[in-house]
Residue frames as qw, qx, qy, qz and C-alpha x, y, z in Angstrom:
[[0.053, 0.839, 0.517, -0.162, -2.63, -20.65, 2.76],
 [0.331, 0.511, 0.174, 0.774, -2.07, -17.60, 0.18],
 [0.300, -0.807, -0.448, 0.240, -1.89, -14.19, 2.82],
 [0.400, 0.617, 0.070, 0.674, -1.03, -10.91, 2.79],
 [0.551, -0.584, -0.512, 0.306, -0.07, -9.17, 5.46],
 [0.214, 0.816, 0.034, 0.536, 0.00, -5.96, 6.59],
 [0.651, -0.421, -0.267, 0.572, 2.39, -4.10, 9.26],
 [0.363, 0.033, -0.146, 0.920, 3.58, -0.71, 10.57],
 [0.281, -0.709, -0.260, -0.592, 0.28, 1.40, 11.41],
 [0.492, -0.324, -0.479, 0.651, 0.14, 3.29, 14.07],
 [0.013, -0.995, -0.100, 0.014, -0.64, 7.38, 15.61],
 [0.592, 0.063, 0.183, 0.782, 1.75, 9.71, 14.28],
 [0.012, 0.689, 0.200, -0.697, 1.82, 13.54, 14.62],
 [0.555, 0.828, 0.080, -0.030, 0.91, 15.62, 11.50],
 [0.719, 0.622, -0.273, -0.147, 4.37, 15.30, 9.26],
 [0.613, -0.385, 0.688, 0.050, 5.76, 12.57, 10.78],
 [0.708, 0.293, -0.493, -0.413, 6.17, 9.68, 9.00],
 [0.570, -0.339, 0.746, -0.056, 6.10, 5.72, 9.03],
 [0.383, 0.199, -0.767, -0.475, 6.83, 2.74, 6.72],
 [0.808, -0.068, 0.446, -0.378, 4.38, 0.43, 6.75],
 [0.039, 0.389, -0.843, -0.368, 4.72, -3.58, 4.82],
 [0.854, 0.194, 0.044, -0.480, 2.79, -5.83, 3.39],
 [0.197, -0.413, 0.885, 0.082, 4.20, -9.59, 3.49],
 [0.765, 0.201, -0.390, -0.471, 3.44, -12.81, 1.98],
 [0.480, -0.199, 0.827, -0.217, 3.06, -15.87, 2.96],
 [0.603, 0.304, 0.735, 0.052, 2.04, -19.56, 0.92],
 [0.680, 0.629, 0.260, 0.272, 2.91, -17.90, -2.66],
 [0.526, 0.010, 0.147, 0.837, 5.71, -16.01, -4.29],
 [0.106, 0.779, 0.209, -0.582, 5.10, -12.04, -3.83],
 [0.184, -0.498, 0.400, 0.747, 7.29, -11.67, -7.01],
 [0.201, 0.370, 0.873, 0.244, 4.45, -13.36, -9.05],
 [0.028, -0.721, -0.677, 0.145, 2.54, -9.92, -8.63],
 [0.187, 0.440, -0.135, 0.868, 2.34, -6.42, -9.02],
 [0.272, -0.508, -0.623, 0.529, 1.38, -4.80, -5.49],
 [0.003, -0.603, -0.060, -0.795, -0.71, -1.85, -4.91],
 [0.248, -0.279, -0.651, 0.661, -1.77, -0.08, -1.85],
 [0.358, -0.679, -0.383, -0.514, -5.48, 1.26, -1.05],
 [0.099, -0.065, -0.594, 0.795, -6.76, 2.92, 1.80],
 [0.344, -0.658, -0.604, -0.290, -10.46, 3.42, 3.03],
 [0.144, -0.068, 0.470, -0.868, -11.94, 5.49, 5.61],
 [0.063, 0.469, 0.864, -0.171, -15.44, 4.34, 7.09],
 [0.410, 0.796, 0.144, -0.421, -18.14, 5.81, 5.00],
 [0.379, 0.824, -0.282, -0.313, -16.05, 5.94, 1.79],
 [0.903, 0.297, -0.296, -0.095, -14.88, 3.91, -0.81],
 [0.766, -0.256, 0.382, 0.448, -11.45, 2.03, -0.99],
 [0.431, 0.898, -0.071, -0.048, -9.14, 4.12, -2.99],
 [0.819, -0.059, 0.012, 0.570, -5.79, 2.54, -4.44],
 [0.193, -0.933, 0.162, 0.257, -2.90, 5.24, -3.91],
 [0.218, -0.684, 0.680, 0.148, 0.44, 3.39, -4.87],
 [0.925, 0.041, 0.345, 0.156, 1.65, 0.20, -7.25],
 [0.289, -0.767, 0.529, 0.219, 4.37, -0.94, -7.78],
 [0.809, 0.203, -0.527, -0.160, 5.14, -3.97, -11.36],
 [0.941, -0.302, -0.149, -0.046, 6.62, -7.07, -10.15],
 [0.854, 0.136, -0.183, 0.468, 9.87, -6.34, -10.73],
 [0.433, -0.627, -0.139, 0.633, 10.02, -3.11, -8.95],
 [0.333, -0.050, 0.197, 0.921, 10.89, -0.90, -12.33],
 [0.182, -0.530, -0.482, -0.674, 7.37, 0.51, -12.87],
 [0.179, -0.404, -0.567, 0.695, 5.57, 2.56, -9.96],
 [0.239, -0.578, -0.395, -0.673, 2.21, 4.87, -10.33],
 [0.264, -0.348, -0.560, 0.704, 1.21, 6.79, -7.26],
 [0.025, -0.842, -0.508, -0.179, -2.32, 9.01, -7.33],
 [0.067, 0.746, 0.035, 0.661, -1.96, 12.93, -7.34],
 [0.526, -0.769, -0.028, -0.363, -2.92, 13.20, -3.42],
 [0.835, -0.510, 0.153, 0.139, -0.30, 11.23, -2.08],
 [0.715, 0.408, -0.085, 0.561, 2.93, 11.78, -4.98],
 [0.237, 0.680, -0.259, 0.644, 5.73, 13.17, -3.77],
 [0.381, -0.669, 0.348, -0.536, 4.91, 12.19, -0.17],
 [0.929, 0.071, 0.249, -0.265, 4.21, 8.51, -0.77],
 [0.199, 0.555, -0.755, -0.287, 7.35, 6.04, -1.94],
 [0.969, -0.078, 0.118, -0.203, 6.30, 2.15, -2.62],
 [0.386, 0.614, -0.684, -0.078, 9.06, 0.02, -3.02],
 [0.915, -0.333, 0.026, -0.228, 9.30, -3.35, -2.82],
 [0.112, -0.530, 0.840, -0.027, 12.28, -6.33, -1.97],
 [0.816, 0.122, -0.284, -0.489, 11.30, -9.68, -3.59],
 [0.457, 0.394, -0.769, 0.213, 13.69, -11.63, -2.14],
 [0.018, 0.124, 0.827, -0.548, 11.92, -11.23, 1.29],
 [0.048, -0.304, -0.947, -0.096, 9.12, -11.23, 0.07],
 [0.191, -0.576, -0.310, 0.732, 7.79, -7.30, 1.18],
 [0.095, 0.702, 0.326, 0.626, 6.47, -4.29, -0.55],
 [0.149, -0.461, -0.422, 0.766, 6.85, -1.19, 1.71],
 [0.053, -0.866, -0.455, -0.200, 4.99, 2.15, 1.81],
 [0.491, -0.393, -0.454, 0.631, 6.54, 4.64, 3.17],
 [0.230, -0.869, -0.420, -0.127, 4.55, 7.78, 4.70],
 [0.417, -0.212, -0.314, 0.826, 6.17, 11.08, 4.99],
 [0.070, -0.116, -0.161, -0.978, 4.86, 14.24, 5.44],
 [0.048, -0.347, -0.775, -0.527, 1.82, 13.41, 6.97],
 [0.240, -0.184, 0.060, -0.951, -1.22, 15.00, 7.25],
 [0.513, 0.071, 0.609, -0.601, -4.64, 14.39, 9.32],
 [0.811, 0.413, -0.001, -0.414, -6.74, 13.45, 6.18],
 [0.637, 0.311, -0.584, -0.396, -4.66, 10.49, 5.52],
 [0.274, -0.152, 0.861, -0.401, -5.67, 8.82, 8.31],
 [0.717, 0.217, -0.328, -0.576, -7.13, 5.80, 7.09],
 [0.808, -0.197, 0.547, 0.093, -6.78, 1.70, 7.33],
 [0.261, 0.717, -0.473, -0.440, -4.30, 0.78, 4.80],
 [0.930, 0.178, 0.255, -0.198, -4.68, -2.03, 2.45],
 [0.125, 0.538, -0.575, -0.603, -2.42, -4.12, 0.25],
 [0.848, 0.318, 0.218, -0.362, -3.45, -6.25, -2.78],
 [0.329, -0.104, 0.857, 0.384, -1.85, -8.40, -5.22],
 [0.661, 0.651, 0.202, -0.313, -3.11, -7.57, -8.91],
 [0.868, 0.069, 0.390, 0.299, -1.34, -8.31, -12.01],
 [0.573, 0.508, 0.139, 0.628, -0.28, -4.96, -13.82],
 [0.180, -0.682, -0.024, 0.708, 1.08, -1.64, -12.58],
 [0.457, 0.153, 0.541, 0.689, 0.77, 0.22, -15.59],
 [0.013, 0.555, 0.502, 0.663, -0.96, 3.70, -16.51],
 [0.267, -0.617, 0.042, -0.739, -2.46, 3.93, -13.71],
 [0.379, -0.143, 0.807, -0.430, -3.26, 2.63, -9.85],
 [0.312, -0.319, -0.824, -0.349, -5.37, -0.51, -10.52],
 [0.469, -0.314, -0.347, -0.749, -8.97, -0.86, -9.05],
 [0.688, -0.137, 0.509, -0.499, -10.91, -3.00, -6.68],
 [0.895, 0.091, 0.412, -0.146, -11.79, -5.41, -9.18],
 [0.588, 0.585, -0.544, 0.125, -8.42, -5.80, -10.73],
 [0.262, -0.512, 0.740, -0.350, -6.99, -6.85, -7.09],
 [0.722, 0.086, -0.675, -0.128, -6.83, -10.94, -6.68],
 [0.584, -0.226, -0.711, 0.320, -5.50, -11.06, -3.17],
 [0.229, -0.796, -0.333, -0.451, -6.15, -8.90, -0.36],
 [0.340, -0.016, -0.716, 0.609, -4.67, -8.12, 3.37],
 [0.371, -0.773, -0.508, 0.079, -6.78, -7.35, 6.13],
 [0.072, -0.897, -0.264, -0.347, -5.38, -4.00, 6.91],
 [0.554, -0.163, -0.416, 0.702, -3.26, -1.86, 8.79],
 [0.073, -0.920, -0.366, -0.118, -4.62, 1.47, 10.47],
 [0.333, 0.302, 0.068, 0.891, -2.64, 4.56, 9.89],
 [0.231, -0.852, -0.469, 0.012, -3.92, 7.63, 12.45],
 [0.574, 0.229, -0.039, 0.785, -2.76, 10.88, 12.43],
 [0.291, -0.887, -0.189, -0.304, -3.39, 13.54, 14.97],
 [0.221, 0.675, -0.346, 0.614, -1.81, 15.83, 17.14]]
């Protein structure tokens, strides 16, 4: 069975920080490029972070650069996130996906092939 899994959410004070991962399971992660979305209830899914397959390409949206680092380790099979600096508004559930290019820009919703089920990311004092 082809999964993705997410790990490391949690409450964290405004600019803490934490790494969160996104494993695989029943297929090779290096077969993919990863990105990472986030949602808040009421509002879309918005990708933030991908990363190519091989790790030398990376694209990261305006709101999160510079605070936001993807990086992944193919050998085990992982993609991290990791979250410094943060801030109340990026408290969200955090997704990762499995799509097929990192290039130009973060990919979409309907570029994304696989999916995890989420990890929730809260930030408050």
């Amino acid at each position: 069975q082809l999964q993705l899994v997410e790990s490391g959410g949690g409450l964290v004070q405004p600019g803490g920080s934490l790494r969160l991962s996104c494993a695989a399971s029943g297929f090779n992660l290096s077969s993919y490029a990863i990105a990472w979305f986030r949602q808040v209830p009421g509002k879309e899914r918005e990708g933030i972070s991908c990363i190519s397959r091989g790790g030398t390409n990376t694209k990261t949206t305006d709101l999160v650069r510079g605070r936001f680092t993807i990086s992944r380790d193919n050998p085990k099979n992982t993609v991290y996130l990791q979250l410094n600096s943060l801030k109340p508004e990026d408290t969200a559930t955090y997704f990762c996906a499995a799509h097929y290019y990192c290039s130009g820009s973060v990919p979409g919703i309907d570029d994304v092939k696989y999916w995890g089920k989420g990890t929730l990311v809260t930030v408050s004092s």
